[in-house]
FITI-423859 format. One record per atom (N, C-alpha, C): residue number from 1; chain; atom name; x, y, z; residue in three letters. Coordinates in Angstrom, 3 decimals, decimal comma. Example, Ala and Ser with C-alpha at 12.3 -4.5 7.8 and 13.67 -1.06 7.14 Angstrom:
% FITI-423859
(panu 1 "A" "N" (13,190 -5,690 7,800) "ALA") (panu 1 "A" "CA" (12,300 -4,500 7,800) "ALA") (panu 1 "A" "C" (13,200 -3,300 7,800) "ALA") (panu 2 "A" "N" (12,850 -2,250 7,080) "SER") (panu 2 "A" "CA" (13,670 -1,060 7,140) "SER") (panu 2 "A" "C" (12,900 0,030 7,870) "SER") 
***
This chain:
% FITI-423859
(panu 1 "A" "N" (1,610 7,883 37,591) "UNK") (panu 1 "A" "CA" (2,532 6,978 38,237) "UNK") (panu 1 "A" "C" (3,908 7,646 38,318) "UNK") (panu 2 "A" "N" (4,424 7,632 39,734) "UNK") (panu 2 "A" "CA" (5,751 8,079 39,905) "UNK") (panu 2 "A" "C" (7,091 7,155 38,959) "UNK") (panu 3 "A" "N" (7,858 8,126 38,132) "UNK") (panu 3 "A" "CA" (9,527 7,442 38,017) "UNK") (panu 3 "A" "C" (10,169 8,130 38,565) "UNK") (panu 4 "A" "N" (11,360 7,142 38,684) "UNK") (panu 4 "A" "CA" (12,611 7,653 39,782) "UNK") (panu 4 "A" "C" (13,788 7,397 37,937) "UNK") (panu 5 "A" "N" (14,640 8,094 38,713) "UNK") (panu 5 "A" "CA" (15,531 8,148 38,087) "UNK") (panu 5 "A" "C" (16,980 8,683 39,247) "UNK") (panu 6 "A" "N" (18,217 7,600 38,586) "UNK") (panu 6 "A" "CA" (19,599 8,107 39,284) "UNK") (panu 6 "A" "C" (20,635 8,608 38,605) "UNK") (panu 7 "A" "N" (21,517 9,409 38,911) "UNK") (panu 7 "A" "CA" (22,322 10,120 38,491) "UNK") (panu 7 "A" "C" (23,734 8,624 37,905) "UNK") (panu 8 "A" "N" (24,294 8,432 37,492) "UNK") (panu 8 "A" "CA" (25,373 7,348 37,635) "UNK") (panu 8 "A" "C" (26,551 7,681 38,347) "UNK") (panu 9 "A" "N" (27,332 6,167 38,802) "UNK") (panu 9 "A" "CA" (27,889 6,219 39,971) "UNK") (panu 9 "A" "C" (29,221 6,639 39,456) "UNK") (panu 10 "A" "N" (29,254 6,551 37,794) "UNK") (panu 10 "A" "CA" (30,432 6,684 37,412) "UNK") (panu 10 "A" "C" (30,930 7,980 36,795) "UNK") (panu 11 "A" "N" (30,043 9,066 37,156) "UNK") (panu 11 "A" "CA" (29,731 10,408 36,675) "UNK") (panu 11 "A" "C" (30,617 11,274 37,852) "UNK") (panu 12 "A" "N" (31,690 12,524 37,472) "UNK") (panu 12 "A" "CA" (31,823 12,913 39,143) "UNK") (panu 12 "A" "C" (30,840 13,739 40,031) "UNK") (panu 13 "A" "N" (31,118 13,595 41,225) "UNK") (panu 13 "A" "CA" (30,371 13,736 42,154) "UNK") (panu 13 "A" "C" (29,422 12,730 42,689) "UNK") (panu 14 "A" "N" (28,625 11,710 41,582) "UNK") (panu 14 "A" "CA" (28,407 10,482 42,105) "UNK") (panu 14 "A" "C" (28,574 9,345 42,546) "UNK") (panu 15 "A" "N" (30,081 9,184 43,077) "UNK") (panu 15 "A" "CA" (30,324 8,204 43,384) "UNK") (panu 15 "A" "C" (29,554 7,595 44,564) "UNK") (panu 16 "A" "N" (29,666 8,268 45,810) "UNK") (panu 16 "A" "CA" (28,754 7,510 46,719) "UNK") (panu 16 "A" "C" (27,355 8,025 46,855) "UNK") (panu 17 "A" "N" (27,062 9,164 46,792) "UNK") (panu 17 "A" "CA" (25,782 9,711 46,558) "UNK") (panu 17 "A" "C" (25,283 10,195 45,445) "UNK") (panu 18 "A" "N" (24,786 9,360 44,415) "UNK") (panu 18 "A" "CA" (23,862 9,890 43,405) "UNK") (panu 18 "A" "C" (22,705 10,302 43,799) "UNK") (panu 19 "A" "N" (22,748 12,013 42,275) "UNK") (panu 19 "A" "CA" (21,051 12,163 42,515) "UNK") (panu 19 "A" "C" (20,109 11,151 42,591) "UNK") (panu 20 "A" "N" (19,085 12,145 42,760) "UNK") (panu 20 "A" "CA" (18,150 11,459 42,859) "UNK") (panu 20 "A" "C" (17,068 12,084 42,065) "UNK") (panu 21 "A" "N" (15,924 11,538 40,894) "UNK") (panu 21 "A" "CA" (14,881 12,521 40,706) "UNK") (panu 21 "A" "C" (13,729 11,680 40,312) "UNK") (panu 22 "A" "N" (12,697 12,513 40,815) "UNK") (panu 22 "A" "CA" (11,361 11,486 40,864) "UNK") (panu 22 "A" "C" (10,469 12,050 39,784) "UNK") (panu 23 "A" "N" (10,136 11,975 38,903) "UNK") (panu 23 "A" "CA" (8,983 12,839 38,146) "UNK") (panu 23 "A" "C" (7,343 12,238 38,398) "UNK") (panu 24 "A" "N" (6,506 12,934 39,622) "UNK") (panu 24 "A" "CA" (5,542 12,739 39,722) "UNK") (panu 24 "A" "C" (4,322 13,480 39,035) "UNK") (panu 25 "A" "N" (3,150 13,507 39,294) "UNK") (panu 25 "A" "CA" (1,800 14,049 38,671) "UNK") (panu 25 "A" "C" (2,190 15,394 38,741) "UNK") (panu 26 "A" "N" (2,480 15,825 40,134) "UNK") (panu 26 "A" "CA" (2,343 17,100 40,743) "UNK") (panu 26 "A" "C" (3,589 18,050 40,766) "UNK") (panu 27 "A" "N" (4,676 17,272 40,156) "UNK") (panu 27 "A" "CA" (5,922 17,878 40,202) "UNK") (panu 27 "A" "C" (6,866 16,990 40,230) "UNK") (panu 28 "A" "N" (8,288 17,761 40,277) "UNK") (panu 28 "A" "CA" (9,893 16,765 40,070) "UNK") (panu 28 "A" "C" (10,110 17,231 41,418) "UNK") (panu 29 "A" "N" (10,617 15,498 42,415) "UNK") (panu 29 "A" "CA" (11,128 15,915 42,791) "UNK") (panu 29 "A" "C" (12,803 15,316 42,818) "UNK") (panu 30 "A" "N" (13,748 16,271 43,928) "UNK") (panu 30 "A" "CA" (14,837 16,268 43,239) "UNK") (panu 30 "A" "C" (15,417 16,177 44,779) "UNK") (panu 31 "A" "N" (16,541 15,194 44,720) "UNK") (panu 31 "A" "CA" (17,016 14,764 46,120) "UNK") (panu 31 "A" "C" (18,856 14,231 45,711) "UNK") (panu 32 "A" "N" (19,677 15,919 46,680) "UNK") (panu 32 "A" "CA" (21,034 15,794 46,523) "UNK") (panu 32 "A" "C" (21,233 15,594 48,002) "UNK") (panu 33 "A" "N" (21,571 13,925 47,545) "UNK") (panu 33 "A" "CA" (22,183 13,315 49,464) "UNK") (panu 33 "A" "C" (23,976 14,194 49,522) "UNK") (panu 34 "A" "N" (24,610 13,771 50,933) "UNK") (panu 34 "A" "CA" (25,335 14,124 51,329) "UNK") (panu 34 "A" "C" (26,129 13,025 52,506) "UNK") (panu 35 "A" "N" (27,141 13,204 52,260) "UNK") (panu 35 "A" "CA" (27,924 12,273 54,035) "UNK") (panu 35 "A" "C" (27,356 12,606 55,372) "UNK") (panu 36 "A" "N" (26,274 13,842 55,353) "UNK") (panu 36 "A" "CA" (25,442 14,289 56,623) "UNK") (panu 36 "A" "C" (24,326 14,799 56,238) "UNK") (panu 37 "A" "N" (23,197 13,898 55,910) "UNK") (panu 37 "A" "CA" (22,108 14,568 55,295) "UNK") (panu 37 "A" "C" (21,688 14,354 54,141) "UNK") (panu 38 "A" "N" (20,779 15,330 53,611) "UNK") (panu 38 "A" "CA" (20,461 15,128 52,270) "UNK") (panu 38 "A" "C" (19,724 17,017 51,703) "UNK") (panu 39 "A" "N" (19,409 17,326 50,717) "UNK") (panu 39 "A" "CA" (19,058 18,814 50,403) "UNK") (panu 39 "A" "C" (17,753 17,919 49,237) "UNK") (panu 40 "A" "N" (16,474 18,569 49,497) "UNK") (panu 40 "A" "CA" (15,557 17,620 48,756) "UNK") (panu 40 "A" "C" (14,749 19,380 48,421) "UNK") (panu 41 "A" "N" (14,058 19,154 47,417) "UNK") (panu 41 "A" "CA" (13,416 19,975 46,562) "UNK") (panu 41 "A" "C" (12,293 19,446 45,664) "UNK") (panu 42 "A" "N" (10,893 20,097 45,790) "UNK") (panu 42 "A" "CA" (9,944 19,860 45,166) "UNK") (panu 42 "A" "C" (9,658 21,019 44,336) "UNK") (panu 43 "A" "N" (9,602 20,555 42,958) "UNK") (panu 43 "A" "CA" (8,633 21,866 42,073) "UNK") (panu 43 "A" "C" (8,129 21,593 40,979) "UNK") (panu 44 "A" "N" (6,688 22,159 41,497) "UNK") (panu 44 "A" "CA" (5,756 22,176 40,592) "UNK") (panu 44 "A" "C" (5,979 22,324 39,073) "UNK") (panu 45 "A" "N" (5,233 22,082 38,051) "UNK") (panu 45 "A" "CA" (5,112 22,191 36,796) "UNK") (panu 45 "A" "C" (5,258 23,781 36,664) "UNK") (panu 46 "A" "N" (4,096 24,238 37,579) "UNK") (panu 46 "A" "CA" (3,638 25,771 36,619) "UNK") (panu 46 "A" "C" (4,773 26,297 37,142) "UNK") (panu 47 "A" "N" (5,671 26,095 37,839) "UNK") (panu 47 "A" "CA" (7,192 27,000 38,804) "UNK") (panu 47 "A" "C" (8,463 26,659 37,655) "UNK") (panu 48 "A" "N" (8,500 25,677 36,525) "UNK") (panu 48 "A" "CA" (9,240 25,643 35,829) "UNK") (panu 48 "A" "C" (9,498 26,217 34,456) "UNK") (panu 49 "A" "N" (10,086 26,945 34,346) "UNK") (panu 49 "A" "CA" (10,639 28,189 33,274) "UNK") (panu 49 "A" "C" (11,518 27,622 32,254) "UNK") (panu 50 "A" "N" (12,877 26,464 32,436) "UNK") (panu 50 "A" "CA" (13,218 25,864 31,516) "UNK") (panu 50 "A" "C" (13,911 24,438 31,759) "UNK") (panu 51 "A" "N" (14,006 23,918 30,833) "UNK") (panu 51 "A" "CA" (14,958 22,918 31,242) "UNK") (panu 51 "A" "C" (15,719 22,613 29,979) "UNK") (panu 52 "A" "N" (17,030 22,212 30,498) "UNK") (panu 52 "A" "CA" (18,249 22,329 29,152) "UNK") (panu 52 "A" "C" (18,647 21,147 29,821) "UNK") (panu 53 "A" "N" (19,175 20,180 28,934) "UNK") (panu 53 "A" "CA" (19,815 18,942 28,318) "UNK") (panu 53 "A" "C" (21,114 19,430 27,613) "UNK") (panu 54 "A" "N" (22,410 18,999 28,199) "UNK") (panu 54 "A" "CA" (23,374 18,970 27,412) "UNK") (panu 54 "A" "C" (23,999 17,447 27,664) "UNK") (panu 55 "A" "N" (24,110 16,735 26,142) "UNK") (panu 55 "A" "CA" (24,306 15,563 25,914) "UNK") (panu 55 "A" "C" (26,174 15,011 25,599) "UNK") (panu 56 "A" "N" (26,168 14,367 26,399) "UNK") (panu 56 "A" "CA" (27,906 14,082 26,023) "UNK") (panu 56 "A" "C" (27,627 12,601 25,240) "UNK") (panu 57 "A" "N" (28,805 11,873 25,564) "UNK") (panu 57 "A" "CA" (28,750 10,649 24,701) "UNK") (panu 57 "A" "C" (28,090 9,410 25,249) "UNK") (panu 58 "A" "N" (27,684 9,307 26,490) "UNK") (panu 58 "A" "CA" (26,870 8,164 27,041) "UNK") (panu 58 "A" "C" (26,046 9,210 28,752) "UNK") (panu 59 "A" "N" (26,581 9,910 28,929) "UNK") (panu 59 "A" "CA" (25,552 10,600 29,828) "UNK") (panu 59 "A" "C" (25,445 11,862 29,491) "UNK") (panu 60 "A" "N" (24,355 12,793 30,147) "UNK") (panu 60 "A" "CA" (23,650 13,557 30,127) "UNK") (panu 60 "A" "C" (23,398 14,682 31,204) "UNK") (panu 61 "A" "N" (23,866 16,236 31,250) "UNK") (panu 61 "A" "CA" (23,365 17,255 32,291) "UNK") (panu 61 "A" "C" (22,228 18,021 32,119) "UNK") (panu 62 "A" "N" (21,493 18,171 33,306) "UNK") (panu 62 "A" "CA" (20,508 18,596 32,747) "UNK") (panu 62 "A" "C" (20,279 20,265 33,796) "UNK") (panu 63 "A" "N" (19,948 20,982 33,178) "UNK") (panu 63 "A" "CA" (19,270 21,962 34,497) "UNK") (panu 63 "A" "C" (18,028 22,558 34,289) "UNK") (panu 64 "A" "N" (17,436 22,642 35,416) "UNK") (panu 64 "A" "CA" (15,853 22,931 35,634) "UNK") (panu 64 "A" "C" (15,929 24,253 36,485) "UNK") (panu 65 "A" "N" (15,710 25,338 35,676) "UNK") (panu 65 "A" "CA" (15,358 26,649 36,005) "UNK") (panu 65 "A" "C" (13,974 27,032 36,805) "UNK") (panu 66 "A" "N" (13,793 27,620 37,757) "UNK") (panu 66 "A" "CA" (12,416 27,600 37,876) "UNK") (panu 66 "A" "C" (12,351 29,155 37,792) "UNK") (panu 67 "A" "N" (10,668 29,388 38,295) "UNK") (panu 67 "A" "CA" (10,200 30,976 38,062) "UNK") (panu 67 "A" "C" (10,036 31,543 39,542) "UNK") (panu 68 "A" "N" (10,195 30,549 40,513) "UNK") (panu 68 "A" "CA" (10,011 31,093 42,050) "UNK") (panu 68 "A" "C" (10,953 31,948 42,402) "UNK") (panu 69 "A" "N" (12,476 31,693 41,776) "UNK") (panu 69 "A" "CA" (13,426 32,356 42,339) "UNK") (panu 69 "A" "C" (14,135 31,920 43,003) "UNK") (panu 70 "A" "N" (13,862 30,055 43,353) "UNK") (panu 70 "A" "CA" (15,382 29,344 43,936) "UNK") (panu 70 "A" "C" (16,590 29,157 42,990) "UNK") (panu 71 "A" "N" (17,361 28,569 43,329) "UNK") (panu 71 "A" "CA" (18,575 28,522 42,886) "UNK") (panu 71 "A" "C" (18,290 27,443 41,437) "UNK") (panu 72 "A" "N" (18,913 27,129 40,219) "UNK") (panu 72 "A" "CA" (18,223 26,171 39,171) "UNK") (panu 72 "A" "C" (18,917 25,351 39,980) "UNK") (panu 73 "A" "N" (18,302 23,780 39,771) "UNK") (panu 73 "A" "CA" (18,678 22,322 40,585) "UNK") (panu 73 "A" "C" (19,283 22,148 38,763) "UNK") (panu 74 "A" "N" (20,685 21,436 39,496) "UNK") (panu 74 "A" "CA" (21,812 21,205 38,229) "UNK") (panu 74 "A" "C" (21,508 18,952 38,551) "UNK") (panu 75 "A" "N" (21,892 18,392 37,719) "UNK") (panu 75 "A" "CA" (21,642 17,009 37,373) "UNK") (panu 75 "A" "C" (22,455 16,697 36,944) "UNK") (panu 76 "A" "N" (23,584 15,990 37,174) "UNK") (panu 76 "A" "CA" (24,902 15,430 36,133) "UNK") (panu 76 "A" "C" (24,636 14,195 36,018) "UNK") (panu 77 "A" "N" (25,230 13,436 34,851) "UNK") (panu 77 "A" "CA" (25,632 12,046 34,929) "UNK") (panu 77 "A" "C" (24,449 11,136 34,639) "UNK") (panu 78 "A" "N" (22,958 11,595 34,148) "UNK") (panu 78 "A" "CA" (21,727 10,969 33,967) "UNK") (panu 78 "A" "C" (22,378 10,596 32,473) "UNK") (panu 79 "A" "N" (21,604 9,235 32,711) "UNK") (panu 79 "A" "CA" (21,719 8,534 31,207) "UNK") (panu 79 "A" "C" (20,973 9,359 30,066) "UNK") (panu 80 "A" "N" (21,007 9,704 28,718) "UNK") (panu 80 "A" "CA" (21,101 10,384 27,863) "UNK") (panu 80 "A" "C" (19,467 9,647 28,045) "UNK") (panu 81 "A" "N" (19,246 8,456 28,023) "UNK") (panu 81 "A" "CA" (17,767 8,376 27,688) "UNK") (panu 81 "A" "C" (16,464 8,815 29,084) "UNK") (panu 82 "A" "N" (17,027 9,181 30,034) "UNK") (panu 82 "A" "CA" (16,389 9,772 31,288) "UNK") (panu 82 "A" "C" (16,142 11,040 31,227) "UNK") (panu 83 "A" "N" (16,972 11,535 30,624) "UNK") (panu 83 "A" "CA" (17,395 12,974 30,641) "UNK") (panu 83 "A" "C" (16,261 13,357 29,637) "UNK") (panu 84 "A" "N" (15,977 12,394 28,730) "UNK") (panu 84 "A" "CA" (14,973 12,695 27,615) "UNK") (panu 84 "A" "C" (13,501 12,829 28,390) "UNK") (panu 85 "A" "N" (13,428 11,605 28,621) "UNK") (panu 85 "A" "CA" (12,508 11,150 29,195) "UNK") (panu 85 "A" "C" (11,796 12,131 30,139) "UNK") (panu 86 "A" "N" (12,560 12,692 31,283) "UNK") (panu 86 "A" "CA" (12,700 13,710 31,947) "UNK") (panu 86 "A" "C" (12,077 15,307 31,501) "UNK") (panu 87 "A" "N" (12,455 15,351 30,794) "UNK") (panu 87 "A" "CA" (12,129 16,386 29,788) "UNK") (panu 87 "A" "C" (10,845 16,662 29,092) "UNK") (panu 88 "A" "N" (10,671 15,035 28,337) "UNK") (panu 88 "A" "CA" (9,669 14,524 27,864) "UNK") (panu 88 "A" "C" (8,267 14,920 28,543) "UNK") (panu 89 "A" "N" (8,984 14,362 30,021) "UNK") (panu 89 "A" "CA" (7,542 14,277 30,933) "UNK") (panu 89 "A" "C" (7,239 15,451 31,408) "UNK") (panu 90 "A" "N" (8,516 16,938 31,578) "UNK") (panu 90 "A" "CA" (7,744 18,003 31,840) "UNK") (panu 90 "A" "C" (6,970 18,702 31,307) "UNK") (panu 91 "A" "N" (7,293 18,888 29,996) "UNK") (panu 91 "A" "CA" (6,461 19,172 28,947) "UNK") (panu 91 "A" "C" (4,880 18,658 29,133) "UNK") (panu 92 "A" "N" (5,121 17,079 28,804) "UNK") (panu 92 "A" "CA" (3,640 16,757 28,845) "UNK") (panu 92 "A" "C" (2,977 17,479 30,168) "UNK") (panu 93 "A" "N" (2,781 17,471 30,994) "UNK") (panu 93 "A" "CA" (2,672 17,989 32,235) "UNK") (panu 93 "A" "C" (2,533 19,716 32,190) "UNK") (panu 94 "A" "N" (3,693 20,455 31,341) "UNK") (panu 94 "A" "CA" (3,074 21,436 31,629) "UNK") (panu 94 "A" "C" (1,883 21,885 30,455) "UNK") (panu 95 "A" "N" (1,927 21,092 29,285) "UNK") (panu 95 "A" "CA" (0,946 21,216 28,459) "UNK") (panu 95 "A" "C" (-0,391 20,731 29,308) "UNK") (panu 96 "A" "N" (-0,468 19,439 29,492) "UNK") (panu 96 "A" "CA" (-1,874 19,292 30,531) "UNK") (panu 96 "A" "C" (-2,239 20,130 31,085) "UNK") (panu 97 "A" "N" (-1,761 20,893 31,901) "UNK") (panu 97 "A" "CA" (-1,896 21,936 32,776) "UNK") (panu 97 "A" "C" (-2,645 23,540 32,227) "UNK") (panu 98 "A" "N" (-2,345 23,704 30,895) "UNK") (panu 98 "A" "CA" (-2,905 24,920 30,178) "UNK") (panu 98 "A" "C" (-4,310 24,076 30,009) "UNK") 
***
């Protein structure tokens, strides 16, 4: 089952467009809107190399490195318990996967 998760509105850069991130079966995906558009990104489990959590006092950054060679997708402003969660679920996922 897909979760979504949003960046908060009160984080900067989110004021009118928060992330966006979905953690499905098959992968995260990850959706940075814009005033013209949007930049959306899918990646797989086995394409992810790391992910780091740095925790402040009520939100959370996160970045997701991959092994393909795009750029890492950066996450600000996720609630400290998403960010877990998030994390949580790649793991499980890439353990299933071995």
């Amino acid at each position: 089952m897909d979760k979504h998760y949003k960046s908060n509105r009160l984080t900067a850069g989110n004021s009118l467009f928060p992330d966006e991130v979905t953690v499905a079966e098959d992968g995260i995906y990850f959706v940075k809107r814009r005033m013209f558009g949007s930049d959306e990104e899918i990646i797989t489990y086995q394409k992810i190399a790391s992910v780091k959590v740095k925790s402040g006092i009520l939100f959370a950054d996160m970045t997701i490195e991959t092994t393909g060679g795009s750029q890492p997708i950066f996450i600000n402003g996720l609630a400290k318990g998403d960010a877990q969660e998030i994390k949580d679920a790649i793991r499980f996922y890439q353990a299933s996967d071995n």
